[in-house]
N, C-alpha and C positions, 0 to 999 in steps of 0.2 A: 062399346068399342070392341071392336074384334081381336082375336088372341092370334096368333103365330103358331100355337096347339092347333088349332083348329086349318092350318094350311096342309097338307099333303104333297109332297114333292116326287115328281116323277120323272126318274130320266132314264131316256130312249137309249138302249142299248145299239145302236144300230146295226146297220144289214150286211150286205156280203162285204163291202168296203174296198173296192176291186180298182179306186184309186188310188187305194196304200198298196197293194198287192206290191212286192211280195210278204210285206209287215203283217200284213191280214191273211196268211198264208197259214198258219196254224191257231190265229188269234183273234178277234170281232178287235172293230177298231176302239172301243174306250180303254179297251186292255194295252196297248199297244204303249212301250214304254214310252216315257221324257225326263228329260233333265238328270238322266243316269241313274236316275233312284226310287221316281214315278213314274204312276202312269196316267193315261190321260183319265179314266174316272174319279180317280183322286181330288181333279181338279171341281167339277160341280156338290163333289160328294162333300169336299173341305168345305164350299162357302154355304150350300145350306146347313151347315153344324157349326160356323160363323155369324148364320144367320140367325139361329136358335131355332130353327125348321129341322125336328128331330127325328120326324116320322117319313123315308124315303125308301120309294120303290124301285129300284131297275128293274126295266122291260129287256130283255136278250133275249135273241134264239140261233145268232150263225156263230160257231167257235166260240161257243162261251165256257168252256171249263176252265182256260187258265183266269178269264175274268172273275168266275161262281169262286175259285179257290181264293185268290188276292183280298174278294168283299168280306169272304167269310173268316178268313184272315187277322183282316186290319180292322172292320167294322164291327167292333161288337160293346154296344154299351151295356152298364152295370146294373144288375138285379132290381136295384130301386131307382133306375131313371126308366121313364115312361117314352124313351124314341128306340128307333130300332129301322135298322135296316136292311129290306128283303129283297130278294132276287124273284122278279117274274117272268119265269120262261115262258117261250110261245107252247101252247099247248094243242092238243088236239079233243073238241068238246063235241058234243053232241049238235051241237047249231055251226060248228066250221071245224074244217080238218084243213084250213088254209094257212100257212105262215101268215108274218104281220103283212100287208102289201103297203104299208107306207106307214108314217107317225101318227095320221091320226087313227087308221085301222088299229096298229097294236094297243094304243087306248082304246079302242072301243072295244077289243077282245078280251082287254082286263077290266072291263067298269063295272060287273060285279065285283069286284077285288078291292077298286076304288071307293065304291058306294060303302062296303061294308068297312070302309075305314068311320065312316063317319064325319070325313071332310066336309068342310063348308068350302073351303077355297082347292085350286089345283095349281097347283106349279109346276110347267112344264119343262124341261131342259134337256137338253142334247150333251152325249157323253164323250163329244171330240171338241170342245171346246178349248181356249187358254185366255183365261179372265179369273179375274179377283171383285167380285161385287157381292154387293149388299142387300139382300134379295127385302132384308125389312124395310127399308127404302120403299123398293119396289108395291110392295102389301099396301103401305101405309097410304101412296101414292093412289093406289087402285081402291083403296076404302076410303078414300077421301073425297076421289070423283065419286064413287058410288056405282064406279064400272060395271060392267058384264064381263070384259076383257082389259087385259093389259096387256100390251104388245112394249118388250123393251126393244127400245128406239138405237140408233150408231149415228152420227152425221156421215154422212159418202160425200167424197169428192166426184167433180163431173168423170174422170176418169176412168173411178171406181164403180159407176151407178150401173153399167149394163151386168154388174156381177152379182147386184143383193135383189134381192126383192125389195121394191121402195113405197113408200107407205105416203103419202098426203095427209096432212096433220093442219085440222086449223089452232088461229090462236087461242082458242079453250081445252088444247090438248086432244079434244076430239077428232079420230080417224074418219075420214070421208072416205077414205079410194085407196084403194094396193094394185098394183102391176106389179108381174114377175119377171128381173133383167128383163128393163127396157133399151131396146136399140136406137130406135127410132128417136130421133134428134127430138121432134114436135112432140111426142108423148113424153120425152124424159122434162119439158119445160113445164106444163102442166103439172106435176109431183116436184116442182119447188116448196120445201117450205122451211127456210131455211133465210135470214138473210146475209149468212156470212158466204161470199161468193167462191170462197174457193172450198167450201163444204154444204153445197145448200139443199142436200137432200136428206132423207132419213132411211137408213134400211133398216129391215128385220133382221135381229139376232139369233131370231128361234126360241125364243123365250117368253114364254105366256103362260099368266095367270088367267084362270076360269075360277069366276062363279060354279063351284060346282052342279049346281040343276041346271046351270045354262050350258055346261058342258054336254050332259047325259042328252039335253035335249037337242043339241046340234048334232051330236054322234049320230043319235034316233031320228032325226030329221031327214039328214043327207047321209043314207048309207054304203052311197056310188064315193061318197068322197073320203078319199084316202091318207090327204094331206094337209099339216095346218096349214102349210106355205101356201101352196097352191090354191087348194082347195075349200077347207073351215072357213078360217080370219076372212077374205073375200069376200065368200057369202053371208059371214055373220055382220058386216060392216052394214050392210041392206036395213038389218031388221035387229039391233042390240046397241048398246052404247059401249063402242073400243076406244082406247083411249092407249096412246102412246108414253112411255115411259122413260126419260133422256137418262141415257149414259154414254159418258164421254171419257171414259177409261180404255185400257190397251184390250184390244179383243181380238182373237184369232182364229178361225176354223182352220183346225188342222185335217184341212181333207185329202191333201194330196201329198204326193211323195216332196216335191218341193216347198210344198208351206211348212213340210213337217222338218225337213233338213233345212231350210234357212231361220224357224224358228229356236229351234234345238240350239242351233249354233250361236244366236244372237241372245242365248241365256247366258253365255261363255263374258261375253265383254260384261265392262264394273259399270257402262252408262245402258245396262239392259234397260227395252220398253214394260219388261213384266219381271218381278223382283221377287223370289221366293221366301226371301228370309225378312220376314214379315214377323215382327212378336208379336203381337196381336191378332192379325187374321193369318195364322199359320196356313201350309198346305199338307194334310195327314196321308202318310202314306204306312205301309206292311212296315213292323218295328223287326230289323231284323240281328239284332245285336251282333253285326260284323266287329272286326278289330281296325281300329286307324290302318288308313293306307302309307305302304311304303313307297317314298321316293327316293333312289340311289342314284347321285351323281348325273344327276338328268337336265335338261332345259327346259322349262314349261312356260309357255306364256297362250295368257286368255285360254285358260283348261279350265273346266270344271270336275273334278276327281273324286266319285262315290268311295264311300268306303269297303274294304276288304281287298282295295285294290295292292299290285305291288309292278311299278313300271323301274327297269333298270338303264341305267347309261343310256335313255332315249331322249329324241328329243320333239318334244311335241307343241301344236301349234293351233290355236282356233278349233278345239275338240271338246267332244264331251269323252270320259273315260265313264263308265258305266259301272256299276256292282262287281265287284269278285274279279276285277281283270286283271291280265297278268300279259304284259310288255316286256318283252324279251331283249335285251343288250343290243345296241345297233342300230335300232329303228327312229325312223325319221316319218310323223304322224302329224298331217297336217289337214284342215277344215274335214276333220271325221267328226263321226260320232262310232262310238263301241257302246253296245247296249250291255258287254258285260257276261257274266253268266250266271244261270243259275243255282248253282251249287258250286262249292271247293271238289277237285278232282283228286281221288287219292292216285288211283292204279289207269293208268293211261298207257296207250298203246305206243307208236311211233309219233305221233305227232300231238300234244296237249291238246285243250280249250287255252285259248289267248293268240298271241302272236306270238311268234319265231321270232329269232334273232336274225340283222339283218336286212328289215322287211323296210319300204319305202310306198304309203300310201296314202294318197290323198282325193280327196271328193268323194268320200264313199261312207256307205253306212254299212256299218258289220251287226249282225242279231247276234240276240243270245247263245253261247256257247258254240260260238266257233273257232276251227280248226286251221290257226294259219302257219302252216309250212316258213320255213326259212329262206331268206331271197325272194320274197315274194312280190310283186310291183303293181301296186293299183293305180290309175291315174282317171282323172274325171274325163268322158265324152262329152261332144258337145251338145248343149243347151236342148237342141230338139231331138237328139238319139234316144232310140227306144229298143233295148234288146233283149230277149231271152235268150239264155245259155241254160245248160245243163246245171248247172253249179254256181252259177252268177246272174244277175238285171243289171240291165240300167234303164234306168226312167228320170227321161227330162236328162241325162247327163249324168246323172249320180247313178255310183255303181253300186250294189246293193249285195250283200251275201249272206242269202236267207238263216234262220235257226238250222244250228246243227248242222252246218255242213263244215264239210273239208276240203281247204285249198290246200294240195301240193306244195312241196318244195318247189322253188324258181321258178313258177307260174308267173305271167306277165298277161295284167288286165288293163289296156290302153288300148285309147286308138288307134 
């Protein structure tokens, strides 16, 4: 029987990330904070170490200093346990001076890396994910068929289906056929395999186990192909046995400025779809021994409030309050998120890190360590606006104001 030692975990730091832009603006997106006290690598990094999958690689190369500090940080196990987790940048080698050009490129730049782990199996994962699973499930699954690959599986509704990649799955779990977002009414009926009809398809998660020699040998095969999505899984399906893996848990790619502010906020309500305080499959994040946050004479309803925070006389509503924040007397905070700051400020100029007194804002995501003037007024654009300012975004409608900067006193950000 196969060990769980013997899998290897690998997750894709990703690329320029230029649909969170402005959040990926000084940061690669698995850095990119949630839930006011994580960030999104936290999240595959917690379940393979839930999974007893101890041995895990990230692949980075765009903005990755604040991510290389956070793993080096929070990840570090103890002298006599045998996992460990390292960071592999993109490099420049004597056979390519080329950044990653896709997922499965950057795996094939590090597969001496991988080889000399000594893995038998590879598990694959993407660093902007929001899910809670069981990857030994998964293994046990893929050593049972006796796979080449394991592809885990989502059910899509009709709805949903021109947005995943969708996989053809017969009744022996065996993959036949993958299309990428299909449009086409006639090809999306064809990639039924499903009988529940208001979900009867399966997409890709992004999450695949290799056989490892079947890995090296498809990297070495097709070395035009850059992608598992696209590219790999499709062609491996020809000539290997892929086998589909069902999970039917809450999953979300946080790829865009809107999936990331409509999920952030739907951590806030008590009937959230994904639940962090988990005793048993915890989510680990940087230990960073703040003091209890203060609340004075305030209103709060569905907030979520990290600690080291101290909000006064405000009143806030459907937000997340993030690390180290500080809420100044007056203010009226509603569907935000405040990602917080990173450090306590002793000696500050005119204007702090936090909010002013005052201030009235809502639909908007504030970064780390900024600087909100007093009287200041945010209000959401609509649904399809897209704007760059000097000192402020919005994308999709939510206004956005990057790390480190500074809003003025009485500033007024609306349509």
């Amino acid at each position: 029987m196969s060990s769980y030692n013997e899998v290897l975990a690998v997750i894709l730091g990703g690329g320029r990330g230029a649909r969170l832009y402005p959040l990926t603006q000084m940061r690669s997106k698995p850095a990119v904070p949630i839930a006011g006290k994580y960030r999104l690598i936290d999240i595959p990094i917690s379940n393979c170490i839930n999974s007893e999958i101890f041995r895990i690689a990230i692949l980075t190369q765009f903005n990755s200093v604040s991510l290389h500090r956070h793993i080096t940080r929070t990840y570090n196990f103890d002298s006599f346990h045998q996992g460990w987790v390292q960071i592999w940048a993109a490099e420049q080698t004597m056979e390519s001076a080329d950044w990653y050009q896709g997922t499965a490129d950057a795996v094939r730049k590090q597969m001496l890396e991988i080889q000399a782990t000594g893995a038998t199996y590879v598990l694959i994962l993407a660093g902007d994910h929001l899910y809670r699973m069981d990857y030994k499930a998964m293994a046990e699954y893929h050593w049972a068929n006796k796979a080449d690959i394991t592809v885990a599986v989502q059910p899509v509704s009709k709805e949903e289906v021109s947005r995943f990649g969708v996989l053809k799955r017969e009744s022996d779990g065996k993959i036949t056929d993958f299309t990428e977002k299909p449009k086409d009414p006639e090809v999306q009926k064809m990639f039924v395999s499903r009988d529940d009809p208001e979900r009867p398809y399966l997409g890709s998660m992004g999450i695949y186990m290799f056989n490892t020699k079947v890995l090296v040998d498809l990297i070495n095969s097709f070395p035009d192909h850059d992608d598992f999505g696209g590219d790999i899984i499709p062609a491996a399906i020809k000539t290997h046995e892929v086998f589909g893996f069902d999970f039917d848990g809450y999953w979300q790619d946080i790829g865009t400025i809107r999936s990331f502010y409509e999920t952030n906020l739907m951590l806030t309500r008590s009937d959230s779809s994904f639940d962090f305080y988990d005793a048993k499959l915890p989510i680990y994040t940087d230990t960073r021994y703040l003091p209890a946050s203060i609340v004075e004479d305030s209103q709060l309803k569905d907030v979520l409030v990290a600690e080291g925070s101290r909000v006064l006389k405000s009143r806030i509503e459907h937000s997340i309050i993030g690390i180290r924040s500080k809420i100044a007397a007056g203010c009226v905070i509603k569907d935000c998120i405040l990602m917080g700051s990173d450090y306590f400020e002793r000696d500050w100029g005119e204007i702090p890190i936090g909010i002013g007194p005052n201030c009235h804002i809502e639909g908007a995501i504030l970064d780390k360590n900024v600087r909100i003037g007093e009287n200041v007024t945010i209000r959401p654009f609509p649904r399809d606006a897209d704007i760059d300012n000097e000192k402020w975004y919005v994308r999709d409608g939510i206004v956005i104001i990057p790390k480190d900067v500074e809003i003025p006193p009485n500033t007024v950000i609306a349509p």
